[in-house]
C-alpha positions in Angstrom: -19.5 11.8 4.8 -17.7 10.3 1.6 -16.7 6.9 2.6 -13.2 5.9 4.0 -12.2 3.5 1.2 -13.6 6.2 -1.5 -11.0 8.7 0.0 -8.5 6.6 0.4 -8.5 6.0 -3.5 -9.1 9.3 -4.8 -6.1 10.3 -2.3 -3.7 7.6 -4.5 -5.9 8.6 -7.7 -1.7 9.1 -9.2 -0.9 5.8 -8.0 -1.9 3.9 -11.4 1.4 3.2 -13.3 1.2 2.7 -17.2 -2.4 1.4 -16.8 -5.6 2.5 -14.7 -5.3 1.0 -11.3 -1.9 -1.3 -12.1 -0.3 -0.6 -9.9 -1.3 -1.3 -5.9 0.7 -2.9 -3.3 -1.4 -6.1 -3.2 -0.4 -6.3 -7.0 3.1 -5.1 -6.5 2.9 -8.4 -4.4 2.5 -10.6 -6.4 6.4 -9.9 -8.3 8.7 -12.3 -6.3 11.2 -9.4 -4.8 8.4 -7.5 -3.8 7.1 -10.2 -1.3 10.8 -11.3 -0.8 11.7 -7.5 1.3 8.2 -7.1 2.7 8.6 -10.1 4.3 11.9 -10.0 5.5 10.9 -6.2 6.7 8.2 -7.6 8.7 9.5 -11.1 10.1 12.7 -8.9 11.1 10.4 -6.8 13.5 8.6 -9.0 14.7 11.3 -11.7 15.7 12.8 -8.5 17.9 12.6 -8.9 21.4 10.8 -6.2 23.2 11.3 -5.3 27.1 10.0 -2.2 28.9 12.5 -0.6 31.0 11.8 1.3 34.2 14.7 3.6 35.7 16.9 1.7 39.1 18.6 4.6 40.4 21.1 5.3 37.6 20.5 2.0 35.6 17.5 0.9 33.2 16.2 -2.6 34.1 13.7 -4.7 32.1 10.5 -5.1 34.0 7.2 -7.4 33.8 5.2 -5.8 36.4 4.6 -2.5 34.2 0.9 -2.0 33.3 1.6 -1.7 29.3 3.8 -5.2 29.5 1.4 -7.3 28.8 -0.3 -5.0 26.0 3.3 -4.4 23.9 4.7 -7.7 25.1 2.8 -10.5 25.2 -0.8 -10.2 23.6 -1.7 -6.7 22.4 -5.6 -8.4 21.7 -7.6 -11.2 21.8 -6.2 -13.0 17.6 -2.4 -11.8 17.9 0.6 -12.4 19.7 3.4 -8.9 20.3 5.2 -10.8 17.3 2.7 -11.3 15.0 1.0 -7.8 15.9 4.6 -6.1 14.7 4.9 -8.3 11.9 1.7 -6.9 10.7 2.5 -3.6 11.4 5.7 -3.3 9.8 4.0 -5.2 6.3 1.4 -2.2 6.4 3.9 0.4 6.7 5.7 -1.4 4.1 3.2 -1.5 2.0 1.4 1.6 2.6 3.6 4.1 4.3 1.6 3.7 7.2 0.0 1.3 10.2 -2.9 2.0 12.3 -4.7 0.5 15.7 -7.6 1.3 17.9 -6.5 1.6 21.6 -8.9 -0.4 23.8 -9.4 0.8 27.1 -10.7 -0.4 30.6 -11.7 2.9 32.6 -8.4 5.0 32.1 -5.8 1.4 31.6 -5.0 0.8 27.6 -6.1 -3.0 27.6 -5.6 -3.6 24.1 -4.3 -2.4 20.5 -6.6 -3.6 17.5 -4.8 -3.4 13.8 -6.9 -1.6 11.4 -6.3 -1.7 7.7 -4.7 1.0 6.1 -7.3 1.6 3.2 -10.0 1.9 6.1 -8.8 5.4 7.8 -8.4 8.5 6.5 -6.1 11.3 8.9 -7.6 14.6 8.5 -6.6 18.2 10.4 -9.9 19.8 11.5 -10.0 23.5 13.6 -8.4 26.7 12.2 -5.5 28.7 12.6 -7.6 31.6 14.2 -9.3 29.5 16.8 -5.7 28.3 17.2 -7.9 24.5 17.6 -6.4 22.6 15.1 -6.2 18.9 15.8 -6.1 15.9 14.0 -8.9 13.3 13.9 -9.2 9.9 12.2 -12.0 8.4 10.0 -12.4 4.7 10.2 -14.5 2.7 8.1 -16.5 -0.1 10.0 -19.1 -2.4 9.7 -21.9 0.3 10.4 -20.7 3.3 8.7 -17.8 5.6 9.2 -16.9 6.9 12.8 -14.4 9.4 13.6 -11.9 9.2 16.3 -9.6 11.8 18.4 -5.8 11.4 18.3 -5.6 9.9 21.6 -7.7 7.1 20.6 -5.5 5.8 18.0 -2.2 4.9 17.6 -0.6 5.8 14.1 2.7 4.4 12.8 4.3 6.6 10.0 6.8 5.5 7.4 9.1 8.2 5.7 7.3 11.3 5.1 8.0 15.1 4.2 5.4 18.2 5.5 2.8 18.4 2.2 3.9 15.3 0.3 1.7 12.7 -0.7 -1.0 14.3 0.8 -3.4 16.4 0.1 -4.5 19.8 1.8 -6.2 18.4 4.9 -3.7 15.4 5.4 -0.6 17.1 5.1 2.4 16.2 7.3 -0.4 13.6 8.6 0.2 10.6 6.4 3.2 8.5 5.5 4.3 7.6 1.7 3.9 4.3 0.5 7.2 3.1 -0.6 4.6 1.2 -3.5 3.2 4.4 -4.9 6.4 6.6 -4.7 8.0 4.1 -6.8 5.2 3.1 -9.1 7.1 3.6 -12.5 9.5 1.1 -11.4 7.1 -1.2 -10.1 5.0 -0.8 -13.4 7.9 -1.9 -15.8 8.5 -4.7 -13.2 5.1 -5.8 -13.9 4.9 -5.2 -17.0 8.2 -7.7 -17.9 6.6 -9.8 -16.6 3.4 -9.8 -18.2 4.9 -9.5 -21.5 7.8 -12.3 -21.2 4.3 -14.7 -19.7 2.7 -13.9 -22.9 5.7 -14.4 -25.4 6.5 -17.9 -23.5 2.9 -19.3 -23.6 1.5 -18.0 -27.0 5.0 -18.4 -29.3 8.2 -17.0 -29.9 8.2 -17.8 -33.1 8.3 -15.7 -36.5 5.1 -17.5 -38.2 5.1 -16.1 -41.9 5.9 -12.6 -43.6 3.5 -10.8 -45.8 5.0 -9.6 -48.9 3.5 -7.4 -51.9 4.7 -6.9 -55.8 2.4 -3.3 -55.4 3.2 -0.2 -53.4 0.1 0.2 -50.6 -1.4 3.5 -50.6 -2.3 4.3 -46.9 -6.0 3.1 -47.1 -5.1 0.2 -47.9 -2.0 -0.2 -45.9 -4.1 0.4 -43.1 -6.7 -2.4 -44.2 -4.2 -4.8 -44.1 -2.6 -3.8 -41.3 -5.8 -4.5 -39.3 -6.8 -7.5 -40.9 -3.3 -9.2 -39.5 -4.1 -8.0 -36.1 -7.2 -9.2 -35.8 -6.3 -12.9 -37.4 -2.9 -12.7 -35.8 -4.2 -14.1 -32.3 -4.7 -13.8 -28.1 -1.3 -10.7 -27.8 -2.8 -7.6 -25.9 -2.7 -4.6 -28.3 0.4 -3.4 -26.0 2.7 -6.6 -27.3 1.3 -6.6 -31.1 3.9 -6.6 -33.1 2.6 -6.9 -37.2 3.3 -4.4 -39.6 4.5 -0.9 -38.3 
């Protein structure tokens, strides 16, 4: 089986912006409104209150004594409080269109919801339309190799998604989009501003000579000369030189 991660990334092989691999939400990150809505996003969900309400005749009424309140309420595993578990949710769909966790259960009682990074599963249809079996499964990377799980063993948030977008043939209508990747090109120019005005700050904004001839170059020699300023002209990436056209 081709490993989780590898998937993943041929899956997003489009998701590269002006540049190979530019562009991925833990760079997108790093630009200052980027981190700014992610974390509102997330510390918005996970400040909300949550309650599980039980039917009173014609009235809903919260309840504690429900078996799934102390799962979705109050400590959904052993490292996270409810808050911080949909905190890290939400920053996962967010991020990457979509949030996963591993149900833990004690004989037929869910006990427990374990977060699972994103880049670690991979949705997938198996069956066929003339068996009429198809289902879909999920392939999770672990510490000991991949392991697939049934539907029912896994709980899978979904950001916006349309039926065959994003996805390939055997994950389609399966996977969310990642807000990151479906707006890469913007991201990208984001990025790259800031790159370029980091560069034009720290190494000099300033004009420092002009080359001047009393000859006409031929193109050989235009050429020549055009290189030799490049290469004595300093530290600018080849994408910010700016010598002679």
């Amino acid at each position: 089986m081709v490993h989780v991660v590898q998937k993943v990334s041929q899956r997003r092989s489009g998701f590269l912006g002006n540049k190979p691999g530019m562009v991925t939400p833990t760079k997108a990150m790093r630009m200052a409104a980027v981190y700014g809505c992610i974390k509102i996003l997330a510390d918005t969900m996970g400040a909300l209150r949550m309650q599980i309400m039980v039917q009173d005749g014609d009235h809903p009424v919260a309840t504690k004594d429900h078996p799934l309140y102390h799962v979705l309420c109050v400590k959904p595993n052993c490292y996270q409080s409810a808050s911080h578990y949909r905190t890290w949710q939400q920053g996962a769909i967010s991020l990457r269109g979509n949030a996963y966790a591993l149900k833990e259960f004690r004989g037929s009682r869910l006990a427990g919801l374990w977060p699972i990074h994103p880049d670690l599963v991979y949705p997938r249809w198996v069956g066929g339309y003339r068996e009429h079996s198809y289902r879909h499964v999920y392939d999770i990377q672990g510490y000991h190799g991949v392991k697939t799980y049934r539907s029912s063993e896994v709980v899978h948030y979904r950001g916006d998604y349309f039926f065959g977008e994003g996805a390939n043939g055997e994950q389609a209508g399966l996977i969310g989009l990642s807000p990151i990747e479906v707006c890469m090109n913007a991201f990208a120019l984001g990025m790259d501003m800031e790159e370029f005005g980091g560069r034009f700050f720290r190494e000099g904004t300033h004009l420092s000579g002009v080359l001047e001839t009393k000859n006409v170059l031929d193109d050989q020699e235009f050429e020549h000369l055009r290189k030799g300023f490049k290469k004595r002209s300093g530290n600018f990436s080849s994408r910010y030189f700016r010598g002679p056209p």
